[in-house]
C-alpha positions as CSV (number, residue, x, y, z in Angstrom):
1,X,0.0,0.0,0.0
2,X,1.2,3.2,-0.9
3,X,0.1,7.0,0.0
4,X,0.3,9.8,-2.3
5,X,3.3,10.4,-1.0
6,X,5.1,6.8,-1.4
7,X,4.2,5.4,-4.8
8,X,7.8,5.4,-6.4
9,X,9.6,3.4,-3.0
10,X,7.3,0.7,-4.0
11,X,7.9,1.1,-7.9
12,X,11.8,0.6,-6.7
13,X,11.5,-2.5,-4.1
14,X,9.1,-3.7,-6.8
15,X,11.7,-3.5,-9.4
16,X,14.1,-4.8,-6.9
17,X,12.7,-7.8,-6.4
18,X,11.6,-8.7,-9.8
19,X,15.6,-8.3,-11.1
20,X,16.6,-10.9,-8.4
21,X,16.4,-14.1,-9.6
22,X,15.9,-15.1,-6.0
23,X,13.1,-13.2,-6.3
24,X,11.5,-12.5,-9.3
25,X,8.1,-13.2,-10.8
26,X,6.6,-12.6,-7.5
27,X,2.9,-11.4,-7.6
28,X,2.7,-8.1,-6.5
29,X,-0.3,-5.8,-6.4
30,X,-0.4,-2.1,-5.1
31,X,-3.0,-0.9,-3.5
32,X,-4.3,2.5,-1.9
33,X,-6.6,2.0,0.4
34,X,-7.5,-0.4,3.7
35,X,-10.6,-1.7,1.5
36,X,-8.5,-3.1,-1.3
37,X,-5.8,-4.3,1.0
38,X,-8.4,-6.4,3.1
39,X,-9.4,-7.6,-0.7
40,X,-5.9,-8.6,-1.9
41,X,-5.3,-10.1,1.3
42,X,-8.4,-12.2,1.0
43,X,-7.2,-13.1,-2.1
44,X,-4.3,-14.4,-1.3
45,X,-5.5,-16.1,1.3
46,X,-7.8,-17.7,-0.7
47,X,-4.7,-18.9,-3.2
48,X,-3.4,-20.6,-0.8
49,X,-0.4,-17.7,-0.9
50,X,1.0,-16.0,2.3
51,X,0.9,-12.3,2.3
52,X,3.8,-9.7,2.8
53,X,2.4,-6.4,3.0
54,X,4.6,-3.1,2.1
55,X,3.8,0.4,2.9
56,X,5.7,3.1,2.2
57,X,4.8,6.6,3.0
58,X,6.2,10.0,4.2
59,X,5.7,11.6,7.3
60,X,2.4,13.8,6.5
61,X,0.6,10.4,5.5
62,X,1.7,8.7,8.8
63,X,-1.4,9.3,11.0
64,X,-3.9,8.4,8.2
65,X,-1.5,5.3,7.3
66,X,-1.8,4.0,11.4
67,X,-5.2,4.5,10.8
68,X,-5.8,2.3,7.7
69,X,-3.2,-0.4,9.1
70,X,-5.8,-0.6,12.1
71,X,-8.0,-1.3,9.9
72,X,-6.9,-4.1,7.9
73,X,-5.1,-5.7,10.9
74,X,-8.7,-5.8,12.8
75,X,-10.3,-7.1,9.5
76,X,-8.3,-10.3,10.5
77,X,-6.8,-10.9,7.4
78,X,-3.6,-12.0,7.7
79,X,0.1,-10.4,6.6
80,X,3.4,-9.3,7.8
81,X,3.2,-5.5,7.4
82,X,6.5,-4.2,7.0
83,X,6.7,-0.3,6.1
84,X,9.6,2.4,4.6
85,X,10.3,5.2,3.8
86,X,11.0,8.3,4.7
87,X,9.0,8.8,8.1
88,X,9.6,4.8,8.8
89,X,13.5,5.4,8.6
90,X,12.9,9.1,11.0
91,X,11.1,7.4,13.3
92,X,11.3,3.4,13.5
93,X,10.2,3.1,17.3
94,X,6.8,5.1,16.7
95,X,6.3,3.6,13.6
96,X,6.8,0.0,15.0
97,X,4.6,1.7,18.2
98,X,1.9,2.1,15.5
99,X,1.4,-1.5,15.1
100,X,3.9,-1.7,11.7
101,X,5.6,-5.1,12.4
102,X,8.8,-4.7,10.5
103,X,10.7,-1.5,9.7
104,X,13.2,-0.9,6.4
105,X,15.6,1.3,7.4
106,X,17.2,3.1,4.7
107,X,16.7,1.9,1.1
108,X,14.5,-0.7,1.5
109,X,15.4,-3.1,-1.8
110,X,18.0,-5.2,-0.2
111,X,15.6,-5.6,2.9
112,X,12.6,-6.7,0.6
113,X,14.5,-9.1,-1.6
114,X,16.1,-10.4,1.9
115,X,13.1,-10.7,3.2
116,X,10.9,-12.2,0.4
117,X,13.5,-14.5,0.0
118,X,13.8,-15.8,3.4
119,X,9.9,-16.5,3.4
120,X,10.0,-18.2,0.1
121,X,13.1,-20.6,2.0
122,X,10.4,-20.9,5.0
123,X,8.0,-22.7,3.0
């Protein structure tokens, strides 16, 4: 999920992970609000697929990005919810405070091809 304000830092770890052979030919699929995020969750779910969930944002968007990750965490839909970006890298203990369970600091394309890749391993 991205706000306004964080479209291009997913374009990137998106990119990031498709050139990594580790990694590529994921499915990914960007969303912009808690609605379709509950959706693609379900989805996934529904595959069979676990979900990672990426948010990027910057710090203007961070109260109304708290408020929407409430709201897909209480729809009970399961995912890990790891977030970067600008605020997330500023601030990683309130971020993490706001219920966020992984923070990227930094450039966050190593982390999410680390990451993704570790999962697929954990299968």
């Amino acid at each position: 999920m991205h706000a306004r304000s964080g479209l291009v830092g997913l374009n990137v770890v998106t990119a990031a992970l498709d050139a990594d052979p580790r990694t590529e030919g994921i499915d990914v699929r960007f969303v912009k609000d808690a609605p379709s995020m509950i959706e693609e969750l379900a989805a996934a779910r529904a595959e069979g697929k676990k979900a990672l969930a990426f948010w990027s944002f910057y710090s203007p968007d961070f109260a109304v990005s708290a408020q929407e990750l409430a709201v897909v965490k209480a729809s009970g839909e399961e995912a890990l919810h790891v977030v970067g970006g600008v605020h997330a890298t500023a601030e990683p203990l309130a971020t993490l405070q706001a219920g966020f369970d992984l923070v990227a600091l930094g450039e966050g394309e190593h982390t999410s091809v680390a990451r993704r890749f570790a999962t697929r391993c954990l299968r």
